[in-house]
C-alpha positions in Angstrom: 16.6 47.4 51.1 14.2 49.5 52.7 16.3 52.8 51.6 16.1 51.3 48.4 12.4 51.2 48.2 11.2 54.3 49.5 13.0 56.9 46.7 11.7 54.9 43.8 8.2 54.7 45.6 8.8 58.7 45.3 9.6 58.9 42.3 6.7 56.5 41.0 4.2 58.7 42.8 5.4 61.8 41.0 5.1 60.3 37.7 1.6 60.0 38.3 -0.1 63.2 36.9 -1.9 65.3 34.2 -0.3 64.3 31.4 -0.6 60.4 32.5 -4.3 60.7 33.4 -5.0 61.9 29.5 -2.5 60.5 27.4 -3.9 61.3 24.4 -4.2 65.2 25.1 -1.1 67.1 24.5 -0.1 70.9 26.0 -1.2 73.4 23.9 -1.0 76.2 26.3 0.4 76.8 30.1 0.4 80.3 32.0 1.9 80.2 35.3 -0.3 81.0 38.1 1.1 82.1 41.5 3.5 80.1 43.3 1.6 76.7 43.7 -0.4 77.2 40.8 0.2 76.5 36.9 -2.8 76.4 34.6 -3.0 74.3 31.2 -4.7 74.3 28.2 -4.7 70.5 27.3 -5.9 69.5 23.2 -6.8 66.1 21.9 -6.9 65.7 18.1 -8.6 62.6 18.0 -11.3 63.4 20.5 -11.7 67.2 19.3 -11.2 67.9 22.9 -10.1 70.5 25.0 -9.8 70.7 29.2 -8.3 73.8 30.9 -6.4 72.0 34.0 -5.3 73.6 37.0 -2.1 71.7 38.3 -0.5 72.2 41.9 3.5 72.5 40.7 4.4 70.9 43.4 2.7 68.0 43.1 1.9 67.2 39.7 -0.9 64.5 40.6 -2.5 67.5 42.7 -4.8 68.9 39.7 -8.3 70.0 39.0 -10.1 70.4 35.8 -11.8 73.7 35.3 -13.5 73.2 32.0 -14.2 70.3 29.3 -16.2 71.7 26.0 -19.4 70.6 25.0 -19.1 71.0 21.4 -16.8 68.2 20.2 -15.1 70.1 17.4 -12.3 72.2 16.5 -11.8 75.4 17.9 -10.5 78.7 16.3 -9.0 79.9 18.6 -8.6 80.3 22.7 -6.7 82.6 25.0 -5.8 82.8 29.0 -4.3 85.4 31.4 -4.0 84.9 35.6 -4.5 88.0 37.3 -3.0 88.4 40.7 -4.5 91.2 42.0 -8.1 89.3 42.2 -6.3 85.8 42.1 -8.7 85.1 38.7 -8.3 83.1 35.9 -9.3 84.7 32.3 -9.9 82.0 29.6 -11.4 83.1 26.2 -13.3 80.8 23.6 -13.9 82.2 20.1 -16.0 79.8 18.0 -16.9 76.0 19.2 -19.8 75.5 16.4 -21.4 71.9 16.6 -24.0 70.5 14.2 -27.4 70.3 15.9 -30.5 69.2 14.3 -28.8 70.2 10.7 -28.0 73.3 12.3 -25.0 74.6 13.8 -24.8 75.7 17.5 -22.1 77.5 19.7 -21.8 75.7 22.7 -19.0 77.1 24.2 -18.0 80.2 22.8 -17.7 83.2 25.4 -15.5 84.6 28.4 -14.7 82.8 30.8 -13.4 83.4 34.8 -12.3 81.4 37.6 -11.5 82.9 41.0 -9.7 80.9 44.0 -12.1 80.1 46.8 -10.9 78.3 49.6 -7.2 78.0 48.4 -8.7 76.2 45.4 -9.2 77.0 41.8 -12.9 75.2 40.6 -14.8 74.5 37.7 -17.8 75.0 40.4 -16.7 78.9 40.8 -16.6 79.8 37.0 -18.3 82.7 35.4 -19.6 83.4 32.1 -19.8 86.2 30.3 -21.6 85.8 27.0 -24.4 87.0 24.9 -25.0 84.8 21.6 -25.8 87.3 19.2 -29.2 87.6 17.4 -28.5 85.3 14.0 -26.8 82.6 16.5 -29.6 83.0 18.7 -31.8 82.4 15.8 -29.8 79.3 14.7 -30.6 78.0 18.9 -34.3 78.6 17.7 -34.0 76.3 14.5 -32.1 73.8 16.2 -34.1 73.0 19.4 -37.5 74.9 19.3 -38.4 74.7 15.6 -37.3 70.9 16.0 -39.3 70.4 19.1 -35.8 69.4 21.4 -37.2 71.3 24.2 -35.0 69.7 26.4 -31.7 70.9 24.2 -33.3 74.1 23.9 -33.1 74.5 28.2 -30.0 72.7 28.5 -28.2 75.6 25.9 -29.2 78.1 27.7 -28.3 77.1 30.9 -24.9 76.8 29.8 -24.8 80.3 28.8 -26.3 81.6 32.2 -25.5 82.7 35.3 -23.3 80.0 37.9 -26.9 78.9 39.9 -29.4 76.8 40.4 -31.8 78.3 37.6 -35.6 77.3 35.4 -36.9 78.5 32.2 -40.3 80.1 33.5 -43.1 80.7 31.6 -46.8 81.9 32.8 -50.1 80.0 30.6 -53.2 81.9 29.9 -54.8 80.0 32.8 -52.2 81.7 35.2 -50.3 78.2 35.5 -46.8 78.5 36.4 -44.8 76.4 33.8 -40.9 75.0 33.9 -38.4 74.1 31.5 -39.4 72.1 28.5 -43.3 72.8 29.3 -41.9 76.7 29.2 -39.9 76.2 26.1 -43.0 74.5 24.0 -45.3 77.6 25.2 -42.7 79.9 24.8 -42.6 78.5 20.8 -46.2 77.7 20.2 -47.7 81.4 21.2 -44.6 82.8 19.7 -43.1 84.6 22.7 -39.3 83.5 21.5 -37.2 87.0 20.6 -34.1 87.0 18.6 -32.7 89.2 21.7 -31.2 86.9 23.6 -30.2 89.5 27.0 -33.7 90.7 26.8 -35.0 87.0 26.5 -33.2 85.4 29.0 -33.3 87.9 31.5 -37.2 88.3 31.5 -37.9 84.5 31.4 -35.0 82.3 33.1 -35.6 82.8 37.0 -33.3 82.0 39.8 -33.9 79.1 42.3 -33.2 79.8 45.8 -33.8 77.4 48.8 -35.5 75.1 46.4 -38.0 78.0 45.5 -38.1 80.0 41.9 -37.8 83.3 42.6 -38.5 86.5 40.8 -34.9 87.1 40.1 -33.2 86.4 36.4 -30.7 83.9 36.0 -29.0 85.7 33.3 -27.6 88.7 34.4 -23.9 87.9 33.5 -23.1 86.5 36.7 -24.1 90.2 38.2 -22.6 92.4 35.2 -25.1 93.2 32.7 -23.4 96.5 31.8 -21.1 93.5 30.1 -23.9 93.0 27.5 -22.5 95.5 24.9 -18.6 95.3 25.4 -17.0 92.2 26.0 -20.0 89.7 25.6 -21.2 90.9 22.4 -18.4 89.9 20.1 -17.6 86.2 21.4 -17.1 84.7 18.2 -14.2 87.0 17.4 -10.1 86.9 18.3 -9.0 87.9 21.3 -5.9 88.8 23.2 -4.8 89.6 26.7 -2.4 92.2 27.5 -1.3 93.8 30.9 -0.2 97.4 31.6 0.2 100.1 34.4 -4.3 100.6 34.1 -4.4 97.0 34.5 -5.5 94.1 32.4 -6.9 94.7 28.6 -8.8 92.8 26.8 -8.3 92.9 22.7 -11.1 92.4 21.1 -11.2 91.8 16.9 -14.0 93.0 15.0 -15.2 91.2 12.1 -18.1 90.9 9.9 -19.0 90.2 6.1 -17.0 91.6 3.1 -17.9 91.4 -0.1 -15.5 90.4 -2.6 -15.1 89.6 -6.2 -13.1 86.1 -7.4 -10.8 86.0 -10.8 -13.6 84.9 -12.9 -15.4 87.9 -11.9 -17.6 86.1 -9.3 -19.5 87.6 -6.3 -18.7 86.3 -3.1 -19.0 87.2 0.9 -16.1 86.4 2.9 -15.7 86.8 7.1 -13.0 89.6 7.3 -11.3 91.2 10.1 -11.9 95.1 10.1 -10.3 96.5 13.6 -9.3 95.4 17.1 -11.1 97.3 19.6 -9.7 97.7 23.3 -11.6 97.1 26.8 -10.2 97.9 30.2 -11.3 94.2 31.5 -9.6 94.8 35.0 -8.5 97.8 36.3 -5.0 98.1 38.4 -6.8 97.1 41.4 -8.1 94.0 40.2 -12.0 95.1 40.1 -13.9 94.2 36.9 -14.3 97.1 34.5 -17.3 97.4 32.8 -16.6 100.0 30.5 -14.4 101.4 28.1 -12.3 104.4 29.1 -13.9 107.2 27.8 -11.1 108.8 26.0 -10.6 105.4 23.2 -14.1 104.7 23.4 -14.8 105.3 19.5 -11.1 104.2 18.9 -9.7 101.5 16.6 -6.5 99.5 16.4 -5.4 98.9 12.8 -3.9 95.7 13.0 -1.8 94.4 10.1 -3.3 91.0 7.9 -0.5 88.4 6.7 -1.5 86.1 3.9 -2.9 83.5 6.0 -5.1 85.7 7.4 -3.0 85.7 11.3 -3.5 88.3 13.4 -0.5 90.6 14.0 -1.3 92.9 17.1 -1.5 96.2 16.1 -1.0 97.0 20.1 1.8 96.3 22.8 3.0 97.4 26.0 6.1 99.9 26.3 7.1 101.5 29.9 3.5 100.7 31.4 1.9 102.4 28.1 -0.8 100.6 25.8 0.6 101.4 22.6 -1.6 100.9 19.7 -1.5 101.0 15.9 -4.5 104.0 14.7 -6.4 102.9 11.1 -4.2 104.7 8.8 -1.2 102.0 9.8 1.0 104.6 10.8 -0.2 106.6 13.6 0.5 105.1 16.9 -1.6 106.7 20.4 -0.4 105.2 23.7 -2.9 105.1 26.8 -2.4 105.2 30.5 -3.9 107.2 33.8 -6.5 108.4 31.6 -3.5 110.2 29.7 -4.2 109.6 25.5 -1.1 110.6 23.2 -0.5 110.1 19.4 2.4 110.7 17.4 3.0 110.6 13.6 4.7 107.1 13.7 5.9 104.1 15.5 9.8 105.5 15.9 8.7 109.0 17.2 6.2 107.7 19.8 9.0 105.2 21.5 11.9 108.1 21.4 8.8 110.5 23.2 8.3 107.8 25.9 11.6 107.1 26.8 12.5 111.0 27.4 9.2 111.0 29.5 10.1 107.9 31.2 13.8 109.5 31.8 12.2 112.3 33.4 10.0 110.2 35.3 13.2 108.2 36.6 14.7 111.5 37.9 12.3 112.6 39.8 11.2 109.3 41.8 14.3 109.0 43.9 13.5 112.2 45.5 10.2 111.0 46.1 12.0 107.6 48.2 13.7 109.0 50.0 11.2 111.2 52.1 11.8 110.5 55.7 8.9 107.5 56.7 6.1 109.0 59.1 7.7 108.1 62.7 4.3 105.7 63.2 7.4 102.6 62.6 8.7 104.1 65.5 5.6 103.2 67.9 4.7 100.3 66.7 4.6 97.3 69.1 5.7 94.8 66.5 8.3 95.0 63.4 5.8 95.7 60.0 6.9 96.2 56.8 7.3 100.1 56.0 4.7 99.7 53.1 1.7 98.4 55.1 2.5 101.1 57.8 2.2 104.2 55.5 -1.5 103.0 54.6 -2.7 103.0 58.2 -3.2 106.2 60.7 -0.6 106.6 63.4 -2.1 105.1 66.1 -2.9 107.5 69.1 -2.3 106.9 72.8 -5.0 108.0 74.7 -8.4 107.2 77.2 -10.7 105.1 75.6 -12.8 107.5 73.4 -16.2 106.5 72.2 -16.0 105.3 68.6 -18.0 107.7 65.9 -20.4 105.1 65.4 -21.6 104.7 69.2 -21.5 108.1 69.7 -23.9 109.0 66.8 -25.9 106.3 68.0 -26.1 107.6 71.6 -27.2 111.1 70.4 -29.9 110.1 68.7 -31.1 108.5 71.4 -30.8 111.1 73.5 -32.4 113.5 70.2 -35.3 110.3 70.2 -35.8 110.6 73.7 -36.4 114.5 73.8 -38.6 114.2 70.8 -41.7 111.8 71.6 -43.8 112.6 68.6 -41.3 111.9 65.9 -43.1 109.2 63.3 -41.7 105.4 63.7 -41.6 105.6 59.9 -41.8 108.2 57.0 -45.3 108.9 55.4 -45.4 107.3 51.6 -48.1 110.5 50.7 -45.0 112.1 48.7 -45.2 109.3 46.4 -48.2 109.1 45.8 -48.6 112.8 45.1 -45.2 112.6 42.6 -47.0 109.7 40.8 -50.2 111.3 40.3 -48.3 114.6 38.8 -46.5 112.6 36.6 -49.4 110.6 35.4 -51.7 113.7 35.3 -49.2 115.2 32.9 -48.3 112.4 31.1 -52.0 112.1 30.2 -52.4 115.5 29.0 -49.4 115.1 26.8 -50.4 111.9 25.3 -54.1 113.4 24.3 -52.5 116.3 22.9 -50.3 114.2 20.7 -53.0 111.6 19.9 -55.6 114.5 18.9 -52.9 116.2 16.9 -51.7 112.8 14.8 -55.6 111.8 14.4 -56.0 115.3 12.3 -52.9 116.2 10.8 -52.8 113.7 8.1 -56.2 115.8 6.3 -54.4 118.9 6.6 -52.7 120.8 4.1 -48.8 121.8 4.6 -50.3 124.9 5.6 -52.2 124.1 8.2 -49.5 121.4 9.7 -47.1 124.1 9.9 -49.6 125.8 12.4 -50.6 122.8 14.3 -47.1 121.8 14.4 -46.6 125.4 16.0 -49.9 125.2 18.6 -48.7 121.6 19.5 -45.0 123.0 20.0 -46.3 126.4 21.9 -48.6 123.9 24.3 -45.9 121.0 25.0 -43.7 124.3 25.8 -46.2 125.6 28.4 -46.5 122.5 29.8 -42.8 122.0 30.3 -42.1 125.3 31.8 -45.7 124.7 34.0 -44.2 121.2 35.3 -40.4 122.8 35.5 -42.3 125.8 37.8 -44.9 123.8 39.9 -44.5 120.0 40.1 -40.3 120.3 40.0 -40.2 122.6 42.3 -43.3 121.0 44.7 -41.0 117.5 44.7 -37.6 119.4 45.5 -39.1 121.1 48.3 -40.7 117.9 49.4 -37.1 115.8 49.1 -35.7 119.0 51.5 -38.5 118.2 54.1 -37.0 114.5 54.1 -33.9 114.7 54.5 -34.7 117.5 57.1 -36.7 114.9 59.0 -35.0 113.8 62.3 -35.5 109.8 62.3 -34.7 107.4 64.5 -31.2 105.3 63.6 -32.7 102.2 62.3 -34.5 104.7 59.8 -31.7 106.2 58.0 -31.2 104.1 55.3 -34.8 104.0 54.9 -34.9 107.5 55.2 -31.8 107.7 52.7 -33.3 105.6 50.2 -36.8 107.5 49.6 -34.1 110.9 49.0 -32.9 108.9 46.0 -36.1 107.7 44.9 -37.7 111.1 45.1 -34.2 112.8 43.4 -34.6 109.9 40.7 -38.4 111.5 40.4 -36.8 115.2 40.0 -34.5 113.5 37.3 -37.6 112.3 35.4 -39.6 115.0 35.3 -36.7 117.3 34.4 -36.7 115.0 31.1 -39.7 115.0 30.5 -39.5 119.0 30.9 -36.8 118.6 28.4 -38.5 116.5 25.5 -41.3 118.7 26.2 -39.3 121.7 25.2 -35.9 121.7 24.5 -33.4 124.5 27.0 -31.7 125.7 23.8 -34.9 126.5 21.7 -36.7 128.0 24.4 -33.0 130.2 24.7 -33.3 130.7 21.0 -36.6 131.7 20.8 -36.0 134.6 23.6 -33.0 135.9 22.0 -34.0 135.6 18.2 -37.4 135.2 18.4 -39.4 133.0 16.4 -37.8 133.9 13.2 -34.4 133.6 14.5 -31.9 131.5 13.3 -30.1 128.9 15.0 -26.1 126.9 14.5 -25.1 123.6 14.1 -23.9 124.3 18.2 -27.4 124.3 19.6 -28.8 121.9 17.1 -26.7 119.1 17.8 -26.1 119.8 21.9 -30.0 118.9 21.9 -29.4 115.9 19.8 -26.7 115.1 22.1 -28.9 115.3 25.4 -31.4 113.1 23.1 -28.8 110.8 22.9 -27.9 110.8 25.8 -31.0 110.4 27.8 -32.0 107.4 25.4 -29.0 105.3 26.2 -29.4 106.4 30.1 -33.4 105.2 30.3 -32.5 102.1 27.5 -29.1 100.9 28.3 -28.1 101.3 24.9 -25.0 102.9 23.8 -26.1 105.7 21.7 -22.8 107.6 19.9 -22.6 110.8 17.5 -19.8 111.3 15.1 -19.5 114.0 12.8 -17.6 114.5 9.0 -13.8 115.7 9.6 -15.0 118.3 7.0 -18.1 119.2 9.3 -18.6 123.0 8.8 -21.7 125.2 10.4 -25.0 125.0 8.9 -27.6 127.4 9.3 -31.8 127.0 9.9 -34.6 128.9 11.3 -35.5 128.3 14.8 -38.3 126.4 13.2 -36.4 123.8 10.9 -34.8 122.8 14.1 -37.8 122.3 15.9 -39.1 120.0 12.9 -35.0 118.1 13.0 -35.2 117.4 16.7 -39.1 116.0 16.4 -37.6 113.7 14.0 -34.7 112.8 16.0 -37.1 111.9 19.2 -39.4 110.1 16.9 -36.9 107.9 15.5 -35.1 107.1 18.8 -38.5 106.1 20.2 -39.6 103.7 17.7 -36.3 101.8 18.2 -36.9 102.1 21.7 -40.3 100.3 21.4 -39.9 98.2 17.9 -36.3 97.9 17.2 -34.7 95.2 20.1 -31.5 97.3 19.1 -27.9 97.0 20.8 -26.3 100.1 20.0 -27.1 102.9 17.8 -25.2 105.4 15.8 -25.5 109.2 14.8 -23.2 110.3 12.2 -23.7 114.1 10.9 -21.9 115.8 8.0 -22.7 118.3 5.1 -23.6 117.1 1.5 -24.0 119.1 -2.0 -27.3 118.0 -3.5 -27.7 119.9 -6.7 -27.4 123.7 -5.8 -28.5 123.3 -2.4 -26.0 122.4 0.6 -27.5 120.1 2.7 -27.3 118.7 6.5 -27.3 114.9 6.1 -27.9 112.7 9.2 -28.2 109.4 9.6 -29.2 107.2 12.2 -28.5 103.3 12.3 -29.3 100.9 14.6 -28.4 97.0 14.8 -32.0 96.1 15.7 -34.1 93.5 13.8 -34.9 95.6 10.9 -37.9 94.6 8.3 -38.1 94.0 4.8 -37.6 96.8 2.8 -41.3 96.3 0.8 -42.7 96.7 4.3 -41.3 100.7 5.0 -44.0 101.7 2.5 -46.9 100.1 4.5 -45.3 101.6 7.6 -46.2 104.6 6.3 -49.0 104.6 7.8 -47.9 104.0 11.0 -47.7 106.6 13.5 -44.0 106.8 14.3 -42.6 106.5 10.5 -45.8 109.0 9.0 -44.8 111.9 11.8 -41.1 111.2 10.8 -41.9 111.8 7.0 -44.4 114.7 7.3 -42.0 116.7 9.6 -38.9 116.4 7.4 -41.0 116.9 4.8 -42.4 120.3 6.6 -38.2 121.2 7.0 -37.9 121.3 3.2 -36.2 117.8 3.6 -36.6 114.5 2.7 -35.8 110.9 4.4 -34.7 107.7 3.1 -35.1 103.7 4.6 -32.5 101.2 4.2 -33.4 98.0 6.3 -33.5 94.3 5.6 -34.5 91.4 8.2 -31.9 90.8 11.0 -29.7 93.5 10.0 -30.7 96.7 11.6 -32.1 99.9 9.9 -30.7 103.2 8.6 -32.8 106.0 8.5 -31.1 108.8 5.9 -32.3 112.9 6.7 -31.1 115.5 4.6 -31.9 118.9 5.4 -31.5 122.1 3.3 -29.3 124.5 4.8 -28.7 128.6 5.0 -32.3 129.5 3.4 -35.8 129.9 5.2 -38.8 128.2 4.5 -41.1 128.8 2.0 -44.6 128.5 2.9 -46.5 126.7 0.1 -50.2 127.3 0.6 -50.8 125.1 -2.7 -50.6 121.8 -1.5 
């Protein structure tokens, strides 16, 4: 009887699970983990809910749940990959929109990990990688602030933070300290609410440690901001996972607006698919990636469109290569160890892979069977060949002073010899680097004010030869900071690290190196906006009626760039016409160009809350006169269009329009609210300026 008993009692307790504990949710998805492991994506239709379920495969009533959404509605669409090099669970949401307040909100939307801690998978160890982007970060504003749900408003946006203990801080014009909903309803009544979410967040949600709010922000994408731009941005859009020989990729779709016209003729906007873009989400070795690799950075997978507007991936994995589908439909470029090929079509780039991968197949035995280092041989204990070859052979000698104690000792010794060497390193460098740069950024910033206050009563003229005094005097000051304060701060980083310290002072003593070689870096770019390397190169060879290319013009453009997105974390890209063909200026058209290009990169530094920003370059035929057109955009909040021509009389937008105007050029605005700006130059080429005393 007993024998009886006991195997159905088994086979009862098995029963018990998942799928019995929510029987009205059904599998939707299931990845397999390792070898205990399965994950599952579970879907009710009634409840509009979905749980992601980790489930032991041995023991079915063994699960946990990882994640339950907020927003009780359907979603578009969801995807999941296990990697087991960092033992971490990927899980992607692309829409979850609920109605809030008359007003729709994305609860859930975002990326999602979960790593094993303790032998466990748990919802308590999940990251979130997302940045609502500005128009749904607007709609969070309408449904909670504008509405007075100040509660809602701090409840969202700790969803969408960092995995701690967290407040919404705010400080009142009495110096009060205020929390949560008191924060939000100051935060809305003095108008301190941005439509930047990162920027938001990150300056007013603190983290709470021990019970205390600290200084530190509570959303810095769980430690990633370099995230912000990449996979973060575009949440509400398709994704895939895909594995090859780099490691793990994450496909991401990008979508926006099109316009389109019905049968009857009727104008309508429709949410289109335009590309899939590719980001290296995990590298081979399982660490986090947090950018693209350089060499696909601008590319984009064409995928192709059925009917029914499904996705078919325009990218797949063949012999450890990510193959993917270029714009034109055709082409097809594979990616792997930094290596980038393309080849006419889809047939030519398999044959092309399978002779390399032949070749590769030949050569590889000759690589196994090189004799194993004869370290096996001494080993104490049996170890597997593999681990073996990754450790020194292991010497038998007298016990030798490690490197460490030894180092330690001698500086003891050095300490010992050398009474009068300082406990700790003099901050009078500092101070004097501070006061250099202050002293000259001061002197700069009268010039410029001075200038600016004046020019606008001046006749072309007369601008052209303030325009040249200015440019002579921000020149002398570059090469006077490049010759004294450079070199003074160098010399002074030599004396530090020359400085014999004592070993609990050498990671202070390397830390002040970097800060001052950080210093050097800053002053060399302000040497540089000062006075451009290649004009002042220019200048000696040509002199100043020489003429400059399209080379020099755009390599100063490209440090521009370059420097912006470095000091602004903002991606900052140039792209030129396919047709792109040499223009040619006096040395001083390109001074006025480059004037324009720091002036416009600086106002959306300071006014634009931009993302990204993009330089494209090409030549145009205006009339009889060729032309350099350039046009920046940016994603920022933009302005109504009415309001360019009161800007006019700002600083930033009238030096833009009086400088092009001094290059024989003229500019164009194209901005509305919440959509960015494009500024449009164009530039007459091959011919020098005529000076036009008459106006």
């Amino acid at each position: 009887m007993i024998l009886t008993v006991l195997p159905l009692a088994g086979v009862f307790a098995q029963t018990k699970s998942v799928y019995s504990d929510f029987p009205d949710y059904e599998l939707k998805t299931k990845i397999n983990g390792d070898e205990k492991f399965d994950f599952l994506e579970l879907y009710s239709e009634r409840k509009k809910s979905t749980r992601l379920v980790c489930v032991n495969k041995n023991k079915p009533s063994e699960y946990s749940v990882l994640f339950e959404n907020r927003a009780k509605q359907d979603y578009s669409f969801t995807a999941m990959f296990y990697s087991k090099k960092s033992d971490t669970l990927y899980f992607h949401i692309v829409a979850s929109p609920a109605p809030v307040n008359s007003y729709v909100v994305y609860y859930d939307a975002g990326l999602y990990s979960f790593s094993r801690k303790n032998g466990v998978f748990s919802k308590d160890d999940c990251k979130r990688y997302y940045v609502p982007e500005k128009w749904i970060f607007d709609f969070v504003k309408d449904a909670f602030l504008k509405k007075g749900d100040y509660a809602g408003f701090v409840d969202f946006i700790s969803s969408i933070s960092d995995s701690c203990e967290k407040k919404l801080c705010v400080t009142d014009d009495d110096g009060k300290l205020l929390y949560d909903e008191k924060a939000a309803e100051y935060i809305w009544k003095n108008k301190l609410y941005s439509s930047d979410s990162f920027a938001f967040l990150n300056k007013y949600l603190r983290r709470v440690e021990k019970g205390a709010v600290t200084e530190k922000s509570a959303f810095t994408l769980n430690g990633c901001p370099e995230l912000k731009d990449s996979v973060c941005k575009d949440t509400l859009n398709v994704a895939n996972f895909v594995q090859s020989d780099d490691g793990i990729w994450f496909i991401n779709e990008k979508a926006g607006p099109v316009g389109k016209t019905d049968e009857n003729g009727n104008k309508y906007t429709k949410w289109e698919m335009q590309y899939l873009s590719p980001y290296l989400l995990e590298d081979k070795n399982g660490n986090l990636v947090r950018q693209q690799p350089e060499s696909i950075k601008q590319f984009k997978i064409c995928p192709i469109i059925s009917e029914t507007d499904e996705v078919d991936k325009g990218f797949f994995v063949y012999n450890g290569w990510l193959l993917m589908r270029d714009m034109d439909g055709q082409t097809f470029c594979a990616y792997k160890n930094g290596e980038f090929l393309s080849k006419p079509s889809y047939s030519q780039m398999i044959s092309f892979l399978s002779e390399l991968n032949k070749t590769v197949e030949k050569i590889e035995p000759k690589v196994e069977k090189t004799p194993a280092p004869q370290v096996i041989q001494k080993s104490p204990e049996p170890v597997e060949s593999e681990k073996v070859t990754l450790l020194p052979a292991p010497v038998e000698s007298e016990p030798v002073i490690s490197s460490q104690e030894s180092l330690i000792s001698e500086s003891q010794i050095e300490a010992s010899e050398q009474p009068d060497i300082p406990s700790s390193i003099d901050t009078w460098f500092f101070i004097s680097i501070i006061l250099f740069i202050l002293l000259t950024a001061a002197i700069v910033i009268i010039i410029t004010l001075c200038s600016k206050k004046y020019q606008q009563h001046l006749n072309k003229k007369d601008k052209r030869l303030i325009f040249t005094i200015q440019n002579n005097e921000r020149t002398k000051i570059s090469r006077d900071l490049h010759d004294s304060v450079v070199q003074t701060v160098r010399a002074i980083r030599t004396d530090v690290e020359m400085l014999k310290v004592q070993p609990d002072e050498v990671v202070k003593q390397q830390q002040i190196i970097k800060e001052i070689t950080d210093s050097v870096v800053l002053l060399r770019n302000i040497c540089y906006n000062l006075s451009p390397a290649e004009i002042s190169l220019a200048e000696n060879s040509g002199g100043q009626g020489g003429t400059t290319n399209h080379l020099e013009l755009l390599s100063v453009i490209d440090t521009l760039c370059k420097q912006f997105s470095q000091k602004n974390k903002i991606p900052c890209t140039i792209n030129t016409d396919t047709n792109f063909y040499i223009p040619i200026f006096t040395l001083e058209v390109s001074k006025y160009v480059i004037r324009v290009i720091q002036e416009i990169l600086t106002n959306i530094e300071k006014h634009s809350f931009a993302t990204s920003v993009s330089i494209l370059i090409s030549n145009e035929q205006l009339e009889e006169n060729e032309m350099l057109k350039i046009v920046v955009i940016d994603d920022g909040i933009g302005c109504e269009q009415s309001e360019m021509t009161k800007n006019k009389h700002h600083f930033g937008v009238r030096n833009i329009i009086e400088n092009i105007n001094l290059a024989g050029g003229k500019v164009e605005f194209y901005t509305k609210p919440n959509e960015g700006m494009n500024i449009v130059l164009k530039v007459p080429c091959s011919r020098a300026l005529k000076e036009d005393s008459s106006k």
